[in-house]
Every structure is written in C-alpha cells, then in structure tokens.
N, C-alpha and C positions, 0 to 999 in steps of 0.2 A: 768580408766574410759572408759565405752564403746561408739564407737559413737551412736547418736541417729539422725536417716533420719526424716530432717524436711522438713513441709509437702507440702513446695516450691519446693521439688526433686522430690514430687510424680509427674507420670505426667501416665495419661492413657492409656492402650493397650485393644485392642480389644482380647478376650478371645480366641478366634481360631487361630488367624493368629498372636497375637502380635504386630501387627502394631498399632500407633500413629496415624492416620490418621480418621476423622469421616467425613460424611456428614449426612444433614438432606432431607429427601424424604417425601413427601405427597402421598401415597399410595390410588389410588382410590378406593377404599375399606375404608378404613380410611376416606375418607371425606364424604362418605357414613353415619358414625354415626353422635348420635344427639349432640357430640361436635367431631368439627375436633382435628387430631391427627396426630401429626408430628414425624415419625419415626427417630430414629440416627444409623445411620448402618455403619459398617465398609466402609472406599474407597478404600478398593482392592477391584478390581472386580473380584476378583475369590473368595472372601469371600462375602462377602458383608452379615455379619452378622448383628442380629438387634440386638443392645446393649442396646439402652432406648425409650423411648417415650417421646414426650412433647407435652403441648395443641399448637395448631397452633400459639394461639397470642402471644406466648413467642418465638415464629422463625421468622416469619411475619407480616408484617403490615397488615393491612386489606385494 
C-alpha cells in the first residue's frame, strides 16, 4: 500500500524562494481601484513575490 499525503501535511511555499512565510500589503495602486485589493506576497525581502490577491474586507476591518 502506498502512502497517501493528507492534505493536513500540505502546507504552502512561495514559488521563487520556497519559503513558508506570507504577508498581506495594501499597495497604493491597489487602493487606487474601484474595489480595494489586498496583495499576499512572499516575506523574504529579497523576494517578496505576489503569490495571491484578496478584496481588502476579507484582511481588514474597515
């Protein structure tokens, strides 16, 4: 029987650098559109890739 990875083991890396680590940024540009938009980008700073987006109200209260 093979093993099978349940999906409790997955756990995300950022596609450049591999690291586990995310934060979320509000890009002034981004709040610029006609809905805000909350960037998730890697937290190595030396990457700091954007891996997703989300509407602001799902990061932040208003």
């Amino acid at each position: 029987m093979t093993d099978i990875k349940m999906n409790d083991e997955w756990k995300p890396k950022c596609p450049r650098c591999r690291q586990m680590n995310f934060v979320t940024v509000l890009d002034k540009y981004m709040k610029n559109t006609d809905k805000d938009i909350a960037l998730v980008i890697c937290a190595n700073e030396e990457c700091q890739t954007v891996v997703g987006a989300l509407p602001y109200e799902a990061v932040w209260d208003q």
